[in-house]
Every structure is written in structure tokens, then in C-alpha cells.
C-alpha positions in Angstrom: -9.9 6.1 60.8 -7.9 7.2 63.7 -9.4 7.5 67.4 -9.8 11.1 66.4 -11.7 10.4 63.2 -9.1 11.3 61.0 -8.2 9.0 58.1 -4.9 6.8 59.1 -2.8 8.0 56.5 0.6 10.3 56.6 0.9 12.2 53.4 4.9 12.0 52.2 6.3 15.4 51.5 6.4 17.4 47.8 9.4 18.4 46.5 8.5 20.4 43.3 11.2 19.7 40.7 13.9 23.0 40.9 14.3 23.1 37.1 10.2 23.6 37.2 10.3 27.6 38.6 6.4 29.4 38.8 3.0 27.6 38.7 3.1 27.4 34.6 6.2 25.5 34.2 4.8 22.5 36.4 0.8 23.0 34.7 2.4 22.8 31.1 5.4 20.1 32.0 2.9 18.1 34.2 1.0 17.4 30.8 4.2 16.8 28.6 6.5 15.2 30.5 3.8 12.1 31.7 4.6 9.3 30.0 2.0 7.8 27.4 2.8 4.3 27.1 2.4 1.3 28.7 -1.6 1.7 29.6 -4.0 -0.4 27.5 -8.2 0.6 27.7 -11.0 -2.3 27.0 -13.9 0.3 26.1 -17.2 -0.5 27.2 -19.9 1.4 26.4 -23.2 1.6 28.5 -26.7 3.7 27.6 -27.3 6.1 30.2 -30.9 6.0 31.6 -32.0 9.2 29.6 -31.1 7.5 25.8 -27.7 8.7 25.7 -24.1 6.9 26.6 -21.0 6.9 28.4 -17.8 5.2 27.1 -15.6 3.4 30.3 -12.3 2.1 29.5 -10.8 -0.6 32.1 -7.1 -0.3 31.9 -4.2 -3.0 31.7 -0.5 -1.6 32.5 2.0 -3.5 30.6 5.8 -3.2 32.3 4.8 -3.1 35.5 7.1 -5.1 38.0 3.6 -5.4 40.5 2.0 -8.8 39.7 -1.5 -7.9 37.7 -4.4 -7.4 39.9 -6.7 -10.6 40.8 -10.6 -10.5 40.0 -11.3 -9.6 43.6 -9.2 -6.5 43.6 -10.3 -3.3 44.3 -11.5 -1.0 41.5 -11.1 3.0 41.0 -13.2 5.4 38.9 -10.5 7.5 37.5 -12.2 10.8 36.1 -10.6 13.5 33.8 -10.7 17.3 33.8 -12.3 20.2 31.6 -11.7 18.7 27.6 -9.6 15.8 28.9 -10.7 12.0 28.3 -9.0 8.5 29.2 -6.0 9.1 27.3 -5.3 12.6 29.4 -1.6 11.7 30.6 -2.5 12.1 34.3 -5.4 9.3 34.3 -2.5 7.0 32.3 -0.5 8.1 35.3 -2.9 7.1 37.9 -4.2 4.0 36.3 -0.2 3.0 36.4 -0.2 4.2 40.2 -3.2 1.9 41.0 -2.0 -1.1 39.2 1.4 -0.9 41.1 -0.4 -1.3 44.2 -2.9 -4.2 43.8 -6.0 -1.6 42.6 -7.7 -2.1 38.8 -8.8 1.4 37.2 -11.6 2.1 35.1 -11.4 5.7 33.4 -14.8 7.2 32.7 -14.9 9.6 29.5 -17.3 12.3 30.3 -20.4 12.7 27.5 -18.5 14.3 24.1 -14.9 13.1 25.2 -14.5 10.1 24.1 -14.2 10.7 20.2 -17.6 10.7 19.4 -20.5 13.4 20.1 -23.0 12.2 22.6 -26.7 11.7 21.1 -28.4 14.5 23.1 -28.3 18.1 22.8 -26.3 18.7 26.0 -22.3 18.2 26.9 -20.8 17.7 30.3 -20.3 20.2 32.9 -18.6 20.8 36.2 -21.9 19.8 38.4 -23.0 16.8 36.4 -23.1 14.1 39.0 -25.7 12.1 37.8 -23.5 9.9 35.2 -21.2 9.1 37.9 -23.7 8.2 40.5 -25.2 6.1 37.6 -21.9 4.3 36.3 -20.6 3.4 40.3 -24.3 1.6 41.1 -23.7 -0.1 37.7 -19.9 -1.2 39.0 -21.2 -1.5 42.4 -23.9 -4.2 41.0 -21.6 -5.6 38.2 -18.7 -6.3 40.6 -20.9 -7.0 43.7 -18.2 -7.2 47.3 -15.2 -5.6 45.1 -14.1 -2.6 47.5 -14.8 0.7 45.1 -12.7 4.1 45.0 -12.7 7.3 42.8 -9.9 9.9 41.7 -11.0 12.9 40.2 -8.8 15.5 38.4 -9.9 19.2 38.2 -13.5 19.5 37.0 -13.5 15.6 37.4 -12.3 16.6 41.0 -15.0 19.0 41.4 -17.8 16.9 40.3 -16.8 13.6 42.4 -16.6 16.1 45.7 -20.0 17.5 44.8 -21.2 13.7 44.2 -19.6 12.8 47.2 -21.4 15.5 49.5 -25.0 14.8 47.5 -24.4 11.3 48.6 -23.3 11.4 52.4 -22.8 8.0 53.9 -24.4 6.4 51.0 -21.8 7.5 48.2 -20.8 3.8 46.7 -16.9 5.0 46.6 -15.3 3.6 50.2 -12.3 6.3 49.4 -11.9 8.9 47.2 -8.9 11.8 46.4 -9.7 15.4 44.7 -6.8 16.7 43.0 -6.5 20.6 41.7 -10.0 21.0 42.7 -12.1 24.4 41.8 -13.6 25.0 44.4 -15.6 27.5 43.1 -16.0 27.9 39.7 -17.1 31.7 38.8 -13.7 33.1 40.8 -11.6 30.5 39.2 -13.0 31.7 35.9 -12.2 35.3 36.8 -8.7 34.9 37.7 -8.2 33.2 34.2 -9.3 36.3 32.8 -6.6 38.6 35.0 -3.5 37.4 32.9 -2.1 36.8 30.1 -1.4 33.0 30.4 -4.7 32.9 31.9 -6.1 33.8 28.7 -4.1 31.9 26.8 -5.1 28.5 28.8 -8.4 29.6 28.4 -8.4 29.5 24.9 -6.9 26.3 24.3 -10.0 25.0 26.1 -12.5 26.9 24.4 -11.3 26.2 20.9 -12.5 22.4 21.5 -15.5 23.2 23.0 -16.7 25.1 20.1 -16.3 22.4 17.6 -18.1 20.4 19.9 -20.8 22.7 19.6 -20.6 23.3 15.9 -20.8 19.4 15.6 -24.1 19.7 17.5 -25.4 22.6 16.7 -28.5 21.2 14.1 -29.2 18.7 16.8 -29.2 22.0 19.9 -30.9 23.9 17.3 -32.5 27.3 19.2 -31.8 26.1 22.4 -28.3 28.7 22.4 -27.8 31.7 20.5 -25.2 30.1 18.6 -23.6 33.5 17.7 -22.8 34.2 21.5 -21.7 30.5 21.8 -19.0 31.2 19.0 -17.7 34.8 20.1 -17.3 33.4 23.7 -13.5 34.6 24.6 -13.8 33.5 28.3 -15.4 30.5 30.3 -18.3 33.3 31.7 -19.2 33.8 28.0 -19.4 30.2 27.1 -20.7 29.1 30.1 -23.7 31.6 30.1 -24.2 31.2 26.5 -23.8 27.1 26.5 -23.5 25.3 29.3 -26.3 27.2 31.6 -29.0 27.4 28.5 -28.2 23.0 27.7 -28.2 22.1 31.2 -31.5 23.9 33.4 -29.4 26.5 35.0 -31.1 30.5 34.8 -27.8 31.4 33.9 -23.7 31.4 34.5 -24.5 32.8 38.0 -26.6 30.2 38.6 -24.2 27.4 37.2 -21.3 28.5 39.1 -23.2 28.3 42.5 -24.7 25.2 42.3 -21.8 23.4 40.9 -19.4 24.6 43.1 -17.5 21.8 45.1 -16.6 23.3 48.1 -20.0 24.2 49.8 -20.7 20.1 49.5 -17.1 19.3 51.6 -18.9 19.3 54.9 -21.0 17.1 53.7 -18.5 14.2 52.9 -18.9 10.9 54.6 -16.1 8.7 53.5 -12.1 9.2 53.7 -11.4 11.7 50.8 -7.7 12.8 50.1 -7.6 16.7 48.6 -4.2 17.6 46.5 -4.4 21.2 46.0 -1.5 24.0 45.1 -1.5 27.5 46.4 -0.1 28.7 43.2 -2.5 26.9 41.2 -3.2 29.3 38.2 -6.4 27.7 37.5 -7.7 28.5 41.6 -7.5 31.7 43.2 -5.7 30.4 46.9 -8.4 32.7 48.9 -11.5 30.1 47.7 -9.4 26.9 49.1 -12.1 26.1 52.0 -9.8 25.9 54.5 -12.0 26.1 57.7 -14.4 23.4 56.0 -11.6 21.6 55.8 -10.1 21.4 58.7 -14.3 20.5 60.1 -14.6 17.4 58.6 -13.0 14.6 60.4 -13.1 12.2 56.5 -11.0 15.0 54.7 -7.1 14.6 54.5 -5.9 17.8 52.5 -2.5 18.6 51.6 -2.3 22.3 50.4 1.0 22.6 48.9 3.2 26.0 48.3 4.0 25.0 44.9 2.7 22.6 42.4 0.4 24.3 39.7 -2.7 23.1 38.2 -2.2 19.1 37.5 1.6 19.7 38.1 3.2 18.3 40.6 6.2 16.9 39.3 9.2 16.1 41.3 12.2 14.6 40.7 15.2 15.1 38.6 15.2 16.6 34.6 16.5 12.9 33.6 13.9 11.1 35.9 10.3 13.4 36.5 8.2 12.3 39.1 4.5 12.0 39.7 3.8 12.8 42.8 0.1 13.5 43.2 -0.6 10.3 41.4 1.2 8.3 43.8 -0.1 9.8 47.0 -3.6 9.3 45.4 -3.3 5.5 44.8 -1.4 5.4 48.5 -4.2 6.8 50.0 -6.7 4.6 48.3 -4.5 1.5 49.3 -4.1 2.8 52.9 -7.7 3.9 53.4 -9.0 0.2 52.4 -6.9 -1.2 55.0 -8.6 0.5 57.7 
């Protein structure tokens, strides 16, 4: 930290790619232009304290120029967004970032996205924190003196900010980064509603959530009218007709503001980078908590112009950049040395 309290790091400039015009073009190129390859998982799977389980996946980049990280390196909880899992091109990305720069990654698949339905009648949702708090004591104790960090993507984002400010000083994490956070949930759910493409990304998240629930729904049995669940065409419908009824909320209301991430930011006790775009499509740029912020000595945000939602590419057409990624492993890097 700096005499001021401010974390000691500089963030380097984004340049959104030229041939990448409107918030869309760098959301839908940021997921097909990431490469695949080159990232290898060992999968390890633990039961959860309530009969249920998680599936981690340590990673091992292959064609990387950086010597491998030793055993006493510094490990990162890398956590995916809303229907993503370990494979989700921007965890690759950010497992290749780390490795580059002397930190191991672990990517935790949230409960149903690993390939397999979880054994309980529930899913996953944006204010789950307990099965992170539960796998970083269980890395904490396994890997006992090994520095730990966290990057979170979208509703990954949201739910390591909101874990972060349950956990104050105590959060296990020494330095964590938030990218394409939702900072709150119910208006980013309304301003998918408001367009087209809105809808349309919408819908390509809901299709997989259903079959999820079909998959489960002998073992949910009354606990959702199943009839709602189905006819859901927005992330209000499903969330009030799933996610509230399987996971103690009252309601979608109720959900949305208790899950929300950004009243827990002034909370936050340890150096925490935020990527966020103003044109985000996902994020209406009036929630971005701006004055809580600017409040909290341990937050470093970089609020771009440009960048959409998991976007951020630079670069030229030939040779895409990641930028997000690499500020995100730079800051874990920098903030250890402190």
C-alpha cells in the first residue's frame, strides 16, 4: 500500500481494438477470439460440508516461455460467470496470465457447471459465498504459508466482492480483481430486457439453465412451480420462479438485494482491482458505485469508456489482445510484493 492507503499499482492504459466498434462486438469477440489451447486442468473433487460437491481444476499452461511455477508459489482462485465453468475462454486466459508471471491457478466450477448435476436440489447463484469461503480455508489449510489470490468474472466477480466484504480483514485471499462486475443485479436484469440484443443474450443463458432444471426437476420436486420455471423469458422470471424458491430468498426482490455486490465494497479489507466498462451491456453505468469506490483506500478501479461485458480486447485483427486478463494477474503479482 501506498502512504495514502492506496494499493501500489499503476494500471496501464486500454486501447479497445478499432475493428471491435459498440459494446457487442468486444462481449461476443471477447468469447471467440480467446484462445482455447494450451491450458491443462487436474480435477479434484471435494464434498462440500452440506453432502454435496465442488469440482476444482488446477491448471498447467503448456507453451509458455515463463519457467513453471515452484511449489511455494502463489495460488489464484479463478472463478467463472453466469453458465460459464473452467473451460470458459477467459479463465483459460487468466490461468495463462498467472502462469506467465510466477502465480499457479485453480478454477473452481460453480455447483451444476462442471458437467455433472450437483446432488442437491439447489444450483448456484450470484450471492452464494459459502462454497468459496469453504474451498479458500480448504486451500488455505492444504497449502499452509502459500500467499492466496482470487479473480472473479461477472457473477463470479459479484460473488468474490460480496465474500470479500462478508469477510473484512479475515477474507483468506491477500489480493483479489472483479472484472465486469453487476453490481446490482435486479437493474442489470432490467436493462437486458430494454433491447433487442439484450434479449437475445438473455436467452442464450436461460436455455442452459432450464435443462439444468429439467435434469433436476424429480429431485426439486414441489419446491418451484416448474411451469413458471420453463416459461421464464427473462432473468426476473427465472430468478423468482428458481433461484429465490431453491435458495431461502422471499422472492426475486429479495435475491437481487441481498446479492448485490456493491453495498459490500466498503466493506473490503484487502487490495481488490475492479475492471469495469461503461458500455458494458450487461451493467447499466448509473449502478457503478462510484463514490464507494473512490471511499475505500483497498479498491483500485479502472472504469473504462469502452470494453463491453468480458471484452476487452486490444490489439490488432492478426494479433487480439487480452487486456483485462493481464492487468488482473499484474495486479496480483504487484500487490504480493507489497
Amino acid at each position: 500500500m501506498t502512504p495514502t492507503g492506496r494499493p501500489c499499482f499503476t494500471p496501464r492504459p486500454y486501447v479497445p481494438a478499432w475493428w471491435l466498434p459498440g459494446p457487442n462486438a468486444q462481449t461476443v469477440a471477447g468469447r471467440y477470439l480467446r484462445p482455447r489451447t494450451g491450458v491443462r486442468y487436474r480435477r479434484e473433487r471435494i464434498d462440500t460440508p452440506d453432502g454435496d460437491f465442488l469440482d476444482l481444476d488446477f491448471a498447467e499452461v503448456h507453451g509458455s516461455s515463463a519457467p513453471p511455477p515452484g511449489e511455494g508459489a502463489p495460488l489464484a482462485l479463478v472463478l467463472h460467470g453466469l453458465e460459464g465453468d473452467s473451460s470458459a475462454p477467459y479463465v483459460l486466459e487468466t490461468c495463462r496470465a498467472l502462469w506467465d508471471r510466477g502465480v499457479r491457478a485453480v478454477a473452481m466450477n460453480f455447483r451444476t457447471c462442471s458437467g455433472e448435476p450437483n446432488r442437491l436440489p439447489r444450483f448456484y447463484h450470484a450471492g452464494e459465498t459459502g462454497d468459496i469461503a469453504y474451498v479458500l480455508d480448504l486451500l488455505a489449510g492444504r497449502f499452509a504459508g502459500v500467499p492466496l489470490a482470487a479473480v472473479g468474472y461477472s457473477l463470479g466477480g459479484n460473488v468474490l466482492l460480496k465474500y470479500l466484504g462478508e469477510r473484512g480483514g479475515q477474507a483468506r485471499v491477500r489480493v483479489a480483481a472483479g472484472i465486469s462486475i453487476p453490481f446490482e443485479l435486479g437493474a442489470g436484469a432490467d436493462k437486458l430486457q430494454e433491447t433487442v440484443m439484450g434479449r437475445t443474450y438473455t436467452g442464450a443463458f436461460l436455455r442452459p439453465l432450464k435443462e439444468k432444471f429439467r435434469q433436476k426437476q424429480q429431485l426439486i420436486g414441489d419446491a418451484c412451480d416448474a411451469e413458471r420455471v420453463l416459461a421464464a423469458r427473462s432473468f426476473r422470471e427465472f430468478d423468482d420462479a428458481a433461484t429465490a424458491r431453491l435458495h431461502g430468498f422471499s422472492g426475486v426482490d429479495d435475491y437481487y438485494a441481498r446479492s448485490s455486490s456493491g453495498q459490500y465494497l466498503h466493506r473490503i479489507r484487502i487490495p481488490t482491482l475492479l475492471i469495469h466498462a461503461e458500455d458494458d451491456p450487461f451493467v447499466p453505468e448509473s449502478v457503478i458505485p462510484r463514490e464507494a469506490i473512490r471511499a475505500n483506500p483497498y479498491l483500485t478501479a479502472v472504469i473504462t469508456p469502452r470494453g463491453g461485458h468480458v471484452g476487452f480486447v486490444a490489439g490488432h485483427p492478426g494479433r487480439p489482445q487480452f487486456w483485462a486478463e493481464a492487468e488482473a494477474a499484474r495486479f496480483v503479482v504487484e500487490m504480493l510484493k507489497c
